[in-house]
PAZA-52125 format. One line per 10 residues: number of its first residue (from 0); their letters; for each residue x, y, z of C-alpha. Coordinates in steps of 0.25 Angstrom, whole numbers. Example, Ala and Ser with C-alpha at 12.3 -4.5 7.8 and 13.67 -1.06 7.14 Angstrom:
# PAZA-52125
0 = as = 49 -18 31  55 -4 29
***
This chain:
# PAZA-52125
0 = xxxxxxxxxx = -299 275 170  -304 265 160  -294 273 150  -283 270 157  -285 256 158  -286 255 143  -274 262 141  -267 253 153  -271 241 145  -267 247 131
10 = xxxxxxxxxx = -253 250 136  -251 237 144  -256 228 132  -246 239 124  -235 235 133  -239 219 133  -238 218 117  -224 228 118  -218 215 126  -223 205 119
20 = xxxxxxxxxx = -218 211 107  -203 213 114  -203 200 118  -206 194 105  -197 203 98  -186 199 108  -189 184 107  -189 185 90  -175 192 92  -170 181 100
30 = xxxxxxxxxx = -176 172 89  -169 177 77  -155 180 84  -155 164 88  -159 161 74  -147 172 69  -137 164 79  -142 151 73  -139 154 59  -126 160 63
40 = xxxxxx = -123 148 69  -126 139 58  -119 147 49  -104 146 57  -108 132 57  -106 130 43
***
């Protein structure tokens, strides 16, 4: 039983670090793309 448990708590921290990891990746994507159309902006500008 105690096995288990460890293993529960292995894949759920597993899972946890997974998200965290999507969801940085998906906010630094969103960073660069605003930071792309920024200096595609500046660049029609001049």
């Amino acid at each position: 039983m105690r096995l288990y448990a460890s293993m529960l708590i292995v894949k759920i921290t597993v899972l946890l670090r997974f998200i965290l990891y999507e969801s940085l990746l998906h906010l630094y994507i969103k960073v660069l793309a605003a930071k792309d159309q920024e200096m595609r902006v500046r660049l029609f500008r001049e």
